[in-house]
C-alpha positions in Angstrom: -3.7 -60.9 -25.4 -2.6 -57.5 -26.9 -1.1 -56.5 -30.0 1.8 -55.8 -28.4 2.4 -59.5 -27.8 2.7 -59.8 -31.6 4.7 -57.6 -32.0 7.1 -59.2 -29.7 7.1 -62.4 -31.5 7.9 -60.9 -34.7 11.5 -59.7 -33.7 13.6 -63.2 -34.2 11.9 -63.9 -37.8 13.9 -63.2 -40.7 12.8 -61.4 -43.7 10.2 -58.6 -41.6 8.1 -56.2 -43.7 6.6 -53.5 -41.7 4.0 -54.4 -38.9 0.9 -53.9 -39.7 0.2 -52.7 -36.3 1.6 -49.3 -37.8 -0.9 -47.0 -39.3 -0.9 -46.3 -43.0 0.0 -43.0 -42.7 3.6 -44.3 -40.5 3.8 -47.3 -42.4 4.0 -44.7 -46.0 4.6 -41.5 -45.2 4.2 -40.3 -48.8 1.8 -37.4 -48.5 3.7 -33.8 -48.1 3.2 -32.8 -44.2 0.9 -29.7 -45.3 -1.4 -32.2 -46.8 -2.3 -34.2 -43.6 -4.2 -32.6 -40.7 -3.0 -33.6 -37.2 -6.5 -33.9 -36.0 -7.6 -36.4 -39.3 -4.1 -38.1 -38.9 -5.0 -38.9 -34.7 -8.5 -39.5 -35.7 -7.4 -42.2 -38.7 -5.5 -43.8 -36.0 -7.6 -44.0 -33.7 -9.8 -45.4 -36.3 -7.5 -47.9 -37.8 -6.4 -49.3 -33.9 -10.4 -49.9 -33.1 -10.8 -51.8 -36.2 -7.3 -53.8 -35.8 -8.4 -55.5 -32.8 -9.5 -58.7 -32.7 -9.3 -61.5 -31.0 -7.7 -64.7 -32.6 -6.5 -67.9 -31.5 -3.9 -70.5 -31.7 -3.0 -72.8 -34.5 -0.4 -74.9 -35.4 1.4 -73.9 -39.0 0.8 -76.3 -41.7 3.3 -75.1 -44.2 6.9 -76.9 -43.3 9.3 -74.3 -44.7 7.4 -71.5 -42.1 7.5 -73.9 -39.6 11.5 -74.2 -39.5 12.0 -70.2 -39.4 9.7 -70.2 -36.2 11.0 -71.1 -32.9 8.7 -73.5 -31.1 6.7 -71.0 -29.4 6.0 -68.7 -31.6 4.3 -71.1 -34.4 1.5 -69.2 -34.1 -0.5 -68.2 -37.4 2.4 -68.0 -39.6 0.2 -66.3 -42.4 0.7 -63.0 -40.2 4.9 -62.8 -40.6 4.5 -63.5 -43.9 2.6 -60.7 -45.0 2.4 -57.0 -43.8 -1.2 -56.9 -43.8 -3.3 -56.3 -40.5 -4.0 -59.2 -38.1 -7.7 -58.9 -38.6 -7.3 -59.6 -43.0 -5.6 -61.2 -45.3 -5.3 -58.1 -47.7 -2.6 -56.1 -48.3 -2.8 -52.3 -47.5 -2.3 -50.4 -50.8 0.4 -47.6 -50.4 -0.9 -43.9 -51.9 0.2 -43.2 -54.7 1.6 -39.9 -55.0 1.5 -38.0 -58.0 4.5 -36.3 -59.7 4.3 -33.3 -62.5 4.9 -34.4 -65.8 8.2 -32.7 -67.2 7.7 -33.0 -71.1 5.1 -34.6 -73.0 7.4 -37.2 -74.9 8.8 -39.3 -71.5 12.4 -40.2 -71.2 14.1 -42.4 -72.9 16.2 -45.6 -71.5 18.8 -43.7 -72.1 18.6 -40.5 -70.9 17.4 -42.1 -67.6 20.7 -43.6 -67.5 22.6 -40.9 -68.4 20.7 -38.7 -65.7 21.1 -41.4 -62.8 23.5 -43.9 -63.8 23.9 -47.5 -64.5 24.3 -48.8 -60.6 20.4 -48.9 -60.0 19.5 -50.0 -63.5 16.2 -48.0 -63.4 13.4 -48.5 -66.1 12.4 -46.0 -67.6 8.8 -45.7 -66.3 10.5 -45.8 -63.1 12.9 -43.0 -63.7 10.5 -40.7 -65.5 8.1 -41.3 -62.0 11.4 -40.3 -59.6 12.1 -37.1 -62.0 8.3 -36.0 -61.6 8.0 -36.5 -57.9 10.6 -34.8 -57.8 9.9 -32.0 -59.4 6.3 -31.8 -57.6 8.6 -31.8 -54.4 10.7 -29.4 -55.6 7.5 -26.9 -55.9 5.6 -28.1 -52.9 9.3 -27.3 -51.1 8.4 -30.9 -49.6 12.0 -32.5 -50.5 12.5 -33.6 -46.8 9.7 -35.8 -46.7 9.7 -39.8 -47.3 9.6 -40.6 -51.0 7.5 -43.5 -51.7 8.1 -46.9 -51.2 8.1 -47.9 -54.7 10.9 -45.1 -55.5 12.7 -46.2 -52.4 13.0 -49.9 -53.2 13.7 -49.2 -56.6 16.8 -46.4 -56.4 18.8 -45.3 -53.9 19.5 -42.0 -52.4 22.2 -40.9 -54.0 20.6 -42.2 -57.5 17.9 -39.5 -56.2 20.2 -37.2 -55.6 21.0 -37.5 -59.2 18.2 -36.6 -60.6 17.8 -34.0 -58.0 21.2 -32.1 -59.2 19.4 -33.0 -63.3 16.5 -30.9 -62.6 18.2 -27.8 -61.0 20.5 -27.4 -63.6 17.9 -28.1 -66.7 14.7 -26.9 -64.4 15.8 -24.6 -62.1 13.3 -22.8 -59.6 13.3 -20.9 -55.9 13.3 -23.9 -54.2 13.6 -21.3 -50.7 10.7 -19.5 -51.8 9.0 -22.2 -52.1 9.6 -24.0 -48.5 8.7 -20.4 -47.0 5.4 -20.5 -48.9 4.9 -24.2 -47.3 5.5 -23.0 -44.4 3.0 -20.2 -44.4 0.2 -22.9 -45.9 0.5 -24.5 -43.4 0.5 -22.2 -40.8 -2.5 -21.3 -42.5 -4.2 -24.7 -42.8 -3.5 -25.0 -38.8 -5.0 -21.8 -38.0 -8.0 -22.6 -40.0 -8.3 -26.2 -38.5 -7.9 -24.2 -35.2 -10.6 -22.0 -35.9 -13.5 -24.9 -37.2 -12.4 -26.6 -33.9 -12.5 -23.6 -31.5 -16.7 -23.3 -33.4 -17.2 -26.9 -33.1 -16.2 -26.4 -29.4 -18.4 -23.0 -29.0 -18.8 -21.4 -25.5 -15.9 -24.4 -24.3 -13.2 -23.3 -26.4 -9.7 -22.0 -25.0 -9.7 -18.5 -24.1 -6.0 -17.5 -24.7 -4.9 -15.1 -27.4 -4.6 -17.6 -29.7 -8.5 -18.1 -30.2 -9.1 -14.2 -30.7 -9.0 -13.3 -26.8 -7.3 -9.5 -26.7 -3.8 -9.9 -25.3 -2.5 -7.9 -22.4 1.0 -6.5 -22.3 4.0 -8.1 -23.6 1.4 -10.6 -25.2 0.7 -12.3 -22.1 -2.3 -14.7 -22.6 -4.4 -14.2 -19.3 -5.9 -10.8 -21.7 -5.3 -7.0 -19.9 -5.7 -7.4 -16.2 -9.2 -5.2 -15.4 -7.8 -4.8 -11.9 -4.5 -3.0 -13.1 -6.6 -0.8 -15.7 -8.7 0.4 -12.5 -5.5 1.1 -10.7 -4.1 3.0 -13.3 -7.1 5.2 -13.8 -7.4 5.6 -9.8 -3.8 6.7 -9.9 -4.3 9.3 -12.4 -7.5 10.6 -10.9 -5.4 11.1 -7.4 -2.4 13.0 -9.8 -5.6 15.3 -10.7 -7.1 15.9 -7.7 -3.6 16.2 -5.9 -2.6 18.9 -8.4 -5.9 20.7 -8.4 -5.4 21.2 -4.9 -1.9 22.4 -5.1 -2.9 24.8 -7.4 -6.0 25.9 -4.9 -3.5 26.4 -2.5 -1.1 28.6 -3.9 -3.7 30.7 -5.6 -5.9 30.8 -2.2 -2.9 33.3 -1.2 -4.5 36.3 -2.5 -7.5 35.5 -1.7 -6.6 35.4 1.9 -4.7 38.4 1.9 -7.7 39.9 0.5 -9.9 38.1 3.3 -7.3 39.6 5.9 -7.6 43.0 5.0 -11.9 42.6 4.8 -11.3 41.1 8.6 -9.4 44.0 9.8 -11.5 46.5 8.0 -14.7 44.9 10.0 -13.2 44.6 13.4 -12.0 48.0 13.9 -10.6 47.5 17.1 -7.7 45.3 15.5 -6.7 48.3 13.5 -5.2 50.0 17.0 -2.3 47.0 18.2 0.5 47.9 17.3 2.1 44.6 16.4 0.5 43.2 14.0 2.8 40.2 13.3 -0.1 37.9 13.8 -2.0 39.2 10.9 0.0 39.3 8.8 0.0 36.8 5.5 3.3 34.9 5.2 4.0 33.2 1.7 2.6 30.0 0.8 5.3 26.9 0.6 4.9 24.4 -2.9 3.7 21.3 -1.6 6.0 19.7 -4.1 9.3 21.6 -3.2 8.5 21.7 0.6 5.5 19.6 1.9 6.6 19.6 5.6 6.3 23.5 5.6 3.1 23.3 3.7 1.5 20.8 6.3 2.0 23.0 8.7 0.8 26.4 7.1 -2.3 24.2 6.2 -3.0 23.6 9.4 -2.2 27.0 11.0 -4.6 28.6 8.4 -7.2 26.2 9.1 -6.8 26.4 13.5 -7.1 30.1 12.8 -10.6 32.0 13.1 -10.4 34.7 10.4 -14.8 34.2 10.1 -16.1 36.1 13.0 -17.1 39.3 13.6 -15.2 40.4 16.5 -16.7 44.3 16.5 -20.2 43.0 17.5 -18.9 41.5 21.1 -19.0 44.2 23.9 -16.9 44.0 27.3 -20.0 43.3 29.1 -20.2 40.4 26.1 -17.1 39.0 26.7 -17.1 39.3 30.7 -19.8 38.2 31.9 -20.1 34.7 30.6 -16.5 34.3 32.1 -17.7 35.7 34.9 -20.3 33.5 35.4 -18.3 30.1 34.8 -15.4 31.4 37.3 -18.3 31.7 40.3 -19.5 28.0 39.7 -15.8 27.0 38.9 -15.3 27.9 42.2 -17.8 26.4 44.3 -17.6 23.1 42.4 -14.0 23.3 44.1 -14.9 24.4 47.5 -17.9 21.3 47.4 -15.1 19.0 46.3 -12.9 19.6 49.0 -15.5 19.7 51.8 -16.5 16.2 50.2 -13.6 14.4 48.9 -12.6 11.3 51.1 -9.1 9.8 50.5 -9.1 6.7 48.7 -7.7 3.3 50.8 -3.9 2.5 50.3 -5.2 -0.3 48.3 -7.3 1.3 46.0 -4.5 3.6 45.0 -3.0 3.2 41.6 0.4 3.8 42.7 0.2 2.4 46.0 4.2 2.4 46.5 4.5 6.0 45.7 3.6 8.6 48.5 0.1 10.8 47.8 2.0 14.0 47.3 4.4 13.0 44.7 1.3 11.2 43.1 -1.0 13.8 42.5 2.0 16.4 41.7 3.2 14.1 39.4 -0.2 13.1 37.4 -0.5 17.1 37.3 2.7 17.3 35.8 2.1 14.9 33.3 -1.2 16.2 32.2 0.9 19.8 31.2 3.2 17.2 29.5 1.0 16.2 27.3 -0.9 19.3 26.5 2.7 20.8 25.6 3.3 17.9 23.2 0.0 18.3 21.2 1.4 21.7 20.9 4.3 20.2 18.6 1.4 18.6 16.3 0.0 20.8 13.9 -3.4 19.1 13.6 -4.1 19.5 16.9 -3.9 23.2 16.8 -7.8 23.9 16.0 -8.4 22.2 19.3 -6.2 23.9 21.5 -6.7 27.3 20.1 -10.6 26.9 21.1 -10.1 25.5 25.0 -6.4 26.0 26.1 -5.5 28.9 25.4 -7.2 32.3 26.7 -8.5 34.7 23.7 -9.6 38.1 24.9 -11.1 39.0 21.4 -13.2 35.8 21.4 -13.0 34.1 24.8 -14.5 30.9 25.7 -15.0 29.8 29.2 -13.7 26.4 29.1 -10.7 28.3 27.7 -10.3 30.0 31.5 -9.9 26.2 32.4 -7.7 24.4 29.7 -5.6 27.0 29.7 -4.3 26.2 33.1 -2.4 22.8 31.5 -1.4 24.8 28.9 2.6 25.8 27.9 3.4 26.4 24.1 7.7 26.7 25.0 9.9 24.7 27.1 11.5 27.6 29.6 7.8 28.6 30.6 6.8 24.6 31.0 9.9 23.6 33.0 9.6 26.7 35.6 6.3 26.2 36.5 6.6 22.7 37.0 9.8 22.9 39.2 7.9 25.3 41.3 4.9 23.1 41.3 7.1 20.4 42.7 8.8 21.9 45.2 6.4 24.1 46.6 3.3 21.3 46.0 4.5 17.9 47.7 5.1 19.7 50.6 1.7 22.0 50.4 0.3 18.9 49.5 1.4 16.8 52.9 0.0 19.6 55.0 -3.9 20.0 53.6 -4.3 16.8 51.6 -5.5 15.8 47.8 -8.5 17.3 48.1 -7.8 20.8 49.3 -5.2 20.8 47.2 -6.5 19.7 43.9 -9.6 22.7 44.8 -6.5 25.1 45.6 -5.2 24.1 42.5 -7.9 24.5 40.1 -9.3 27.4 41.7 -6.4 29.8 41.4 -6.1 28.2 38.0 -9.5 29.3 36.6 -9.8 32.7 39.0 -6.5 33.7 37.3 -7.0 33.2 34.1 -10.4 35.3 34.7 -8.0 38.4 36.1 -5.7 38.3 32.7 -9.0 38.0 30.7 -10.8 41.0 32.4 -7.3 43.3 32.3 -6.4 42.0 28.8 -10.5 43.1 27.7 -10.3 46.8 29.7 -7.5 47.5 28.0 -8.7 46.7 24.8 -5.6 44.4 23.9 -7.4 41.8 21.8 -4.8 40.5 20.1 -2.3 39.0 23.2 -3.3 35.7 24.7 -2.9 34.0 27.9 -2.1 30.4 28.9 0.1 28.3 31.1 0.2 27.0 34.9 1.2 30.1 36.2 -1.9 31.5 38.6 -2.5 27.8 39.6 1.6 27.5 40.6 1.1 31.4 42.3 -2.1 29.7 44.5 0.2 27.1 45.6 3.1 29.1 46.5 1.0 31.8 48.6 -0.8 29.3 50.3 2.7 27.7 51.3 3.8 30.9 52.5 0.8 31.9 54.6 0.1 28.9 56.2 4.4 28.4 56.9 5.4 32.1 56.8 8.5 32.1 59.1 9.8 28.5 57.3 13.3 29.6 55.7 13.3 29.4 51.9 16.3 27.4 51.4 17.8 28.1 47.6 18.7 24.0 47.2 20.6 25.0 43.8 23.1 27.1 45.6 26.0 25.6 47.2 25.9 24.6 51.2 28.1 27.5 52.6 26.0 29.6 50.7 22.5 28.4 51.5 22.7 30.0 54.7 23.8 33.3 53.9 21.1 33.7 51.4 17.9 31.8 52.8 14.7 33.9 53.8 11.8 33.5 55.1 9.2 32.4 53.0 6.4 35.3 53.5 9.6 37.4 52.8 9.9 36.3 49.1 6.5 36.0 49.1 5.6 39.4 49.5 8.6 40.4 47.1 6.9 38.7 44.1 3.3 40.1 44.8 5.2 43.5 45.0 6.5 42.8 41.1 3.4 41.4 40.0 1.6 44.2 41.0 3.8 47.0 39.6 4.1 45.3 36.3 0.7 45.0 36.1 -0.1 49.0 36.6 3.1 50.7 34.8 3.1 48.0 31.9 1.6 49.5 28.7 2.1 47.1 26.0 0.6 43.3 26.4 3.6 41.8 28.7 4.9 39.1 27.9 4.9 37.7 31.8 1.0 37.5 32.9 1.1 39.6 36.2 -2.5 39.6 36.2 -2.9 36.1 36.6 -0.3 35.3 39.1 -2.0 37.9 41.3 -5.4 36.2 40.9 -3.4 33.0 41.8 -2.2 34.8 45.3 -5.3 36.2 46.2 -7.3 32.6 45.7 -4.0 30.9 47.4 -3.5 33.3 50.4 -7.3 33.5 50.9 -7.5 29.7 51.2 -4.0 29.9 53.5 -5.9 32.3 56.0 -9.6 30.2 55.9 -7.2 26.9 56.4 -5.2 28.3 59.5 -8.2 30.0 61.2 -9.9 25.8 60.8 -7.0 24.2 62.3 -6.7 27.2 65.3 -10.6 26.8 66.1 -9.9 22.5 65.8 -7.2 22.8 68.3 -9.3 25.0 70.5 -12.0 22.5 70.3 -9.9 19.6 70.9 -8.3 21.4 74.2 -11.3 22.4 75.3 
């Protein structure tokens, strides 16, 4: 059985005193609240319920008179309802006794106590002179909102107390505010020092908010200054630094690279005779603040641009030769691969569905696609500029090859492909994949050798070369010698007019090796149409035409025979 059972049976008795299941410090709440330590008060108790319980038994009450106030069940140790002391003794509790300050040293009189609170309570005047000095100690303390004790609270009521309460302000008056702030700052005080002998009693377990002396992070937040956001924040400034820095680098580096520019033309003397000199030229440097996009893009010119090597120390022998030497092997590696290639089985193709010639035309087509895209993306430039494009002053020989899928604007692209497609599929039909791919290729790299060799005799160092063009020239001579009395048939003209204006093939043929050639001789400046290389495309495409008819004349002699 519990002690809450007891207290249950209390309820219907008349006459209750407080349980002595209460604490003392509930049961007389006497002592000022700055006095009492929450951690003594929960420890007293606990204290005070451990030594409360005990186990007791039933016994019938002896006394009559207790008997009668008890119902029938709950004539259970009537000593217990008729006394407020704990269930385990018989001894009363005594109340502390708090301590007034003693006003005068002569104590009221009987009848000043009445004339301060009045005949209704009919205090003593030991009584009264103990309510005036609690008071007053109250008064200081700035504890008036506290419990009097029990002995002043049977004795007088509250409004008596409030008499002597309105006595003493106007015969003892004192800061009563100041003196509840300075309570409440002693306490404050007495809880932070209660905090702090607990937080060393606790040692390495104590709470590490702000509260026990951990630093704070921003806006007083308790989980302390987040390490990660202090590494951020220096990372962030570092990168503002370095970012600057290098803004700053770049804008200045503009005078130096003038200044390099005018060492590089000073060294290669052979610069110093074109007459455009656009490309050397050093354009103003964009603010990668103001206009990044612009900035980007000069970055990457600068850096896809070889201003480093000494161009006066390469000879046209120098120069030649190694491109010389790749164009002889470029062209037997084609002439091996069209003795050798072997068609693959319709199911082995990729695109099955679509015919051979518009296949291999159109993976062509998108090969020069794609080379003309990178062209749109800055840092691809470094690449390109080393193997597809052609560069007299520094050639390099896979240059003679990449430069064949090469097209920097959209007029010069979209011609050579339309000619590629009209003149290829049906090329294509008539000598197969393999001859044509070696056709292809060959006039490709043997062209872009002509325009290398012309560009280098006539010392123009500066132009470059790239683009389909001497491949596309290959295709369309062969076309033309091995059909050359087909009509050309102008498709984008209207019917009536198709007629009137078709030739035959060798016809136009001959017309454009007629312009090539005389652009090439009376041309002074670097053209911008590479004659050159279209005729190195004809001669490779023509001389494959004639070797191609004479096979399929000496086949059909063979079969016949």
């Amino acid at each position: 059985m519990s002690n809450v059972l007891c207290v249950a049976w209390r309820t219907p008795c008349p006459g209750l005193r407080p349980s002595s299941l209460c604490p003392p410090d509930l049961a007389a709440p006497s002592r000022a609240l700055g006095q009492i330590s929450p951690t003594r008060y929960l420890n007293s108790n606990l204290r005070w319920l451990q030594s409360s319980w005990r186990p007791f038994s039933l016994s019938i009450p002896t006394s009559t008179t207790s008997a009668k106030c008890l119902p029938l069940s709950c004539r259970i140790r009537h000593q217990c309802f008729q006394s407020s002391a704990a269930l385990s003794s018989n001894k009363p509790t005594p109340d502390p006794v708090e301590k007034g300050i003693k006003l005068r040293n002569v104590p009221f009189s009987k009848t000043e106590i009445t004339k301060i609170f009045g005949s209704r309570d009919k205090l003593s005047p030991a009584m009264g002179n103990r309510v005036l000095s609690v008071l007053q100690a109250r008064r200081l303390a700035g504890t008036l909102d506290l419990d009097f004790p029990i002995d002043i609270r049977r004795a007088a009521r509250p409004s008596t107390i409030d008499a002597g309460l309105e006595y003493l302000r106007r015969h003892y008056p004192i800061d009563e505010d100041a003196a509840i702030l300075a309570r409440v700052e002693r306490e404050e005080q007495e809880l932070e020092e209660e905090h702090a002998r607990e937080a060393e009693e606790l040692g390495l377990y104590k709470p590490q908010s702000g509260s026990y002396g951990a630093q704070l992070g921003e806006q007083n937040d308790p989980s302390g200054k987040s390490i990660l956001k202090q590494i951020r924040e220096q990372n962030e400034k570092r990168i503002l630094a370095q970012t600057e820095k290098e803004r700053q680098e770049w804008l200045e580096g503009e005078k130096r690279h003038r200044e390099q520019m005018r060492q590089y033309r000073a060294k290669n003397t052979a610069l110093q005779k074109f007459e455009d000199t656009s490309a050397l030229e050093v354009q103003g440097r964009a603010d990668p603040y103001h206009r990044p996009l612009l900035a980007w893009i000069q970055k990457h010119h600068l850096r896809a641009t070889d201003n480093e090597t000494d161009f006066s120390q390469l000879t046209t022998s120098s120069r030649l030769i190694p491109a010389l030497i790749f164009t002889l092997i470029s062209l037997g590696l084609c002439y091996g691969f069209a003795m050798t290639y072997q068609p693959p089985a319709k199911v082995d193709r990729m695109w099955a569905s679509l015919p051979p010639a518009a296949a291999t035309v159109s993976g062509i087509i998108g090969l020069n696609l794609g080379i003309f895209s990178l062209w749109r993306w800055p840092p691809a430039w470094r690449l390109l500029n080393r193997y597809f494009i052609n560069v007299p002053a520094n050639p390099r020989v896979f240059g003679l090859v990449g430069n064949v899928f090469s097209h920097q604007k959209l007029i010069h692209f979209s011609m050579n492909m339309l000619v590629l497609w009209v003149f290829g599929t049906k090329l294509h039909d008539d000598i197969g994949r393999g001859n044509f791919l070696a056709l292809y290729l060959a006039s490709g790299v043997f062209g872009s050798f002509a325009s290398l060799s012309m560009l280098v005799f006539r010392n123009s160092l500066h132009a470059t070369s790239l683009g389909a063009s001497s491949a596309v020239s290959g295709v369309l001579a062969a076309t033309a010698v091995i059909h050359p009395d087909k009509n050309l048939v102008f498709f984008f003209l209207p019917t009536e007019w198709q007629d009137c204006v078709s030739a035959p093939v060798w016809m136009f043929f001959a017309g454009l090796v007629t312009l090539n050639i005389a652009g090439a001789l009376f041309s002074r400046r670097a053209p911008h149409v590479d004659y050159c290389a279209h005729i190195g495309g004809y001669s490779i495409g023509a001389a494959f035409a004639f070797a191609h008819r004479s096979r399929v004349r000496r086949e059909k002699e063979k079969n016949k025979g």
